[in-house]
N, C-alpha and C positions, 0 to 999 in steps of 0.2 A: 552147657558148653562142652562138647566133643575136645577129648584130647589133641587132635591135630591142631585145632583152633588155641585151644589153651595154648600149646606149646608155642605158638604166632605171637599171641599177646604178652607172653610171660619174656618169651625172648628180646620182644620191642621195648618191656617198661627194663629190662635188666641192660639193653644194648645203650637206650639212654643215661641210664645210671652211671653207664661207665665209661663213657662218654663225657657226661657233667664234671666226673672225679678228674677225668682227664686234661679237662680242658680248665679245674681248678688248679691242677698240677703246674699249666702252662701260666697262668694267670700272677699265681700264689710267687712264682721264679721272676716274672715279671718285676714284683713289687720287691724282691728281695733285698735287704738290709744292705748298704753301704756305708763304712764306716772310710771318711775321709776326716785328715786333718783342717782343722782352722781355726784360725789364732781369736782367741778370745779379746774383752775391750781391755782386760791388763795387758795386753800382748804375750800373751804363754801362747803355746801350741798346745790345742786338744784332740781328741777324739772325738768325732760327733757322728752318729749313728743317723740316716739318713733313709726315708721307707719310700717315699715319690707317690705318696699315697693322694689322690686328687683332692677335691671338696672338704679340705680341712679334717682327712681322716686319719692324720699321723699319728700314731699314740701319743699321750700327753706323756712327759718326762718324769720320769721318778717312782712310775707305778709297778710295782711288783707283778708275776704269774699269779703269787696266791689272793691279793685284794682282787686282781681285773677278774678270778676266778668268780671270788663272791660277788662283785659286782653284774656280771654276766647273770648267776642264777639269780640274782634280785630283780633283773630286767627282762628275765622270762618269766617270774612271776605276776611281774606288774604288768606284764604284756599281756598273758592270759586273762590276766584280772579284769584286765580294761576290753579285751576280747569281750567275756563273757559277758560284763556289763553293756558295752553295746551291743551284742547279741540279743541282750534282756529287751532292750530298749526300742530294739526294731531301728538302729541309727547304721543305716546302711550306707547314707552318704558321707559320714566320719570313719565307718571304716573303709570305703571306695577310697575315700582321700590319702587315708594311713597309708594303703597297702601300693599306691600309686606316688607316693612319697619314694618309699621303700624301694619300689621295685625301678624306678627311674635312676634312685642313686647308685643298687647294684649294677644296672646295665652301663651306668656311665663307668664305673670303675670298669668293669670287665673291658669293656668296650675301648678307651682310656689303654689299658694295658695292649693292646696291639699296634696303638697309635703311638704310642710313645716315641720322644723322636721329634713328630711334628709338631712346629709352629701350632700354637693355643688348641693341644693333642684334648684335653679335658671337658675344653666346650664343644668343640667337634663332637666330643664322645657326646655330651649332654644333650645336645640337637638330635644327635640319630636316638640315643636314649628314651627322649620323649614321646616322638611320635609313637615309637614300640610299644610303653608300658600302657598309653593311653586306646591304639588297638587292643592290646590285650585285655583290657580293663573293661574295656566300655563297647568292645564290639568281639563279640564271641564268635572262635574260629579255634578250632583243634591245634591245626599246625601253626596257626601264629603262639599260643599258649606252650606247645610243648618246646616250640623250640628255643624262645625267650627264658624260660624256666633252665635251659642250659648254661645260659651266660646270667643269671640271677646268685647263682648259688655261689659261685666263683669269686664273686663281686664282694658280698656278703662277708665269705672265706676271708678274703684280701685283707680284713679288716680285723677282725678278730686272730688272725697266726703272730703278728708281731705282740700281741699283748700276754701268750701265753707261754708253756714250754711242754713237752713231754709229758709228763708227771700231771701238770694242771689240767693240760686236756685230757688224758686218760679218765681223769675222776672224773672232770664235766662227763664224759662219754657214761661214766659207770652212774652217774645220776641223774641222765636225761633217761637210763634205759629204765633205772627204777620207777622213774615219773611218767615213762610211755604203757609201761603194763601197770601201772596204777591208772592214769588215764582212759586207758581201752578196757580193761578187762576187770575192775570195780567200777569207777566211777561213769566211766562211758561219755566223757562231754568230747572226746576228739571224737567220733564219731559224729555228737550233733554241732563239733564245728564245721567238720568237713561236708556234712547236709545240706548247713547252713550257706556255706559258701557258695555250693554247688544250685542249689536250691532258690537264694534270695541274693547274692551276691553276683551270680553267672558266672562265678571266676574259680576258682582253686588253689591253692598254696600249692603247691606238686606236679608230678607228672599225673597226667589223666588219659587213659585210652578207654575210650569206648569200645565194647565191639556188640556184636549180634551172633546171637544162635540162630538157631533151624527157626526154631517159635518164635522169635524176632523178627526174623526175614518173610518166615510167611504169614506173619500179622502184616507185614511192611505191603505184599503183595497183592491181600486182598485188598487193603486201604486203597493201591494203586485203583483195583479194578473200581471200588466202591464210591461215587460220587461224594455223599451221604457224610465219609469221611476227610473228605477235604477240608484240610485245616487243624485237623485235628492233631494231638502229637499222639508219640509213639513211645514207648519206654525203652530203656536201652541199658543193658550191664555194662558199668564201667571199671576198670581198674586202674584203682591209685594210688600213687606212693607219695607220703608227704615231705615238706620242704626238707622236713628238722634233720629227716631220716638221709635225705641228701646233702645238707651241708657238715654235718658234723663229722662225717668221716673223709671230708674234702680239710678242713680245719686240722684234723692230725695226721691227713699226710702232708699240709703243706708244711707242719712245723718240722715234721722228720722230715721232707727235704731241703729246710733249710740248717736241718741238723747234722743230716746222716747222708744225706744224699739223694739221688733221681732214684735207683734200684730200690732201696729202702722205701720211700714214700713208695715206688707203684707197688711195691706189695701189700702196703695196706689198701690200696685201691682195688688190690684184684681180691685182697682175704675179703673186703665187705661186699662186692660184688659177688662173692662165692658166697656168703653167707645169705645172701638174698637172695638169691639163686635157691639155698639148702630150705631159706620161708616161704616160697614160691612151692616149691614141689613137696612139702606135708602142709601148705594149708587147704583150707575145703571152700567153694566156691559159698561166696553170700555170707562171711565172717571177717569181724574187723581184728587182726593181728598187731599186736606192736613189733613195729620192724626194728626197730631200735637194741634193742636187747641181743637180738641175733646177729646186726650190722657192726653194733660194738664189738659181740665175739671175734669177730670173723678178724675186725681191725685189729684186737689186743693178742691173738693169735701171732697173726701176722707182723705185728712188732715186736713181739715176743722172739720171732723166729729170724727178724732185722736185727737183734743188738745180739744174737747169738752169734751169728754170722759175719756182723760188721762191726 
């Protein structure tokens, strides 16, 4: 891949990226806390903290930053676990279902957050919702995938910033990034998930760009002229960034701007988009990277440089 082409493809998966943060920003504001008074069954007047979170995604009451912390990393483990086990298994249609679950709910939330407002705004969201995740799902098309993956991650976000705070998500950040370079660079199974998905699944957790070199286009070219070849496919170099590596820096800045404010949160949006930006231009084409570790710097920099200033 020619540098000018690089430079195409690397600017599209970075413009999406910040893009997603941004519209997790809008999202995240959306759903933001309201604390109104109302009189409880003794008749006192209280406090009650209020999220407008759709499909029974309000946090439950009582739960700490540090428990939903451990909770969280129990249910990325069980998740992988049960990942790999059906991976093992060849059950492709348990995970079509999972991931079609998932992906319905986050669009309804996201979706949900600009209707707001409107008479039965939730199911409205859930009707357009569905049809989306099920083209995405079950009928593979580039621009329906990448651009669904933008209102995914948002949705997701929505859900996990009320259960956390500052502090709890920095650690999650500082112990998804330990588990991403242990993942990619010993153990190597994010890599045969992302195969996997791509491979037997047709689908992606991520942004995914394809593109073609010189040798891609003129293998493309003769095929054109070549009868012989009809029918046949073609290989294609892809670049992808996965979910985790997009939501989790959408997750701490929704909390800093429900902490510190809009300028605060977008600078962690722009430090981890710079940071991707800084994994993008030292990595080597045909190597799997953990982006995580570098997208974290970039955020905890950039908070770092919000609580000095604010």
């Amino acid at each position: 891949m020619n540098m000018k082409h690089s430079f195409k493809i690397i600017s599209l998966l970075l413009c999406l990226f910040f893009v997603t943060q941004l519209i997790g920003l809008v999202v995240v504001g959306k759903y933001s806390p309201e604390v109104k008074q109302i009189v409880d069954s003794e008749g006192n007047v209280i406090n009650k903290t209020f999220y407008n979170l759709p499909y029974g995604m309000d946090p439950p009451e009582g739960v700490t930053p540090a428990s939903t912390l451990v909770s969280i990393i129990i249910a990325i483990v069980l998740a992988i676990v049960v990942m790999l086990i059906l991976m093992r298994y060849k059950s492709e249609f348990f995970l079509r279902l999972w991931f079609f679950v998932v992906v319905t709910l986050a669009l309804g939330i996201t979706i949900n957050a600009f209707l707001r407002g409107i008479p039965y705004s939730s199911l409205i969201a859930l009707i357009i919702a569905l049809p989306l995740a099920a083209l995405k799902l079950f009928r593979r098309n580039i621009i329906v995938h990448n651009l669904t993956e933008l209102f995914i991650y948002p949705g997701i976000a929505a859900i996990f910033v009320p259960l956390l705070n500052i502090w709890t998500a920095v650690l999650l950040l500082i112990l998804i990034s330990i588990y991403d370079m242990y993942a990619v660079w010993h153990a190597g199974f994010m890599q045969k998930m992302a195969q996997y998905q791509i491979k037997k699944l047709k689908f992606f957790t991520g942004l995914f760009v394809p593109y073609m070199g010189k040798k891609e286009k003129d293998n493309l070219e003769k095929m054109k002229k070549d009868k012989k070849n009809e029918g046949k496919g073609l290989k294609v170099s892809v670049a992808i960034l996965g979910g985790g590596d997009i939501v989790f820096p959408i997750i701490l800045a929704g909390i800093v701007l429900n902490s510190l404010g809009l300028i605060p949160a977008l600078m962690i949006s722009i430090g981890a988009t710079a940071a991707l930006a800084f994994l993008f231009y030292i990595s080597k084409k045909g190597k799997f990277y953990p982006a995580m570790p570098f997208i974290s710097t970039g955020c905890l920099l950039a908070l770092a440089a919000a609580l000095l200033i604010f």
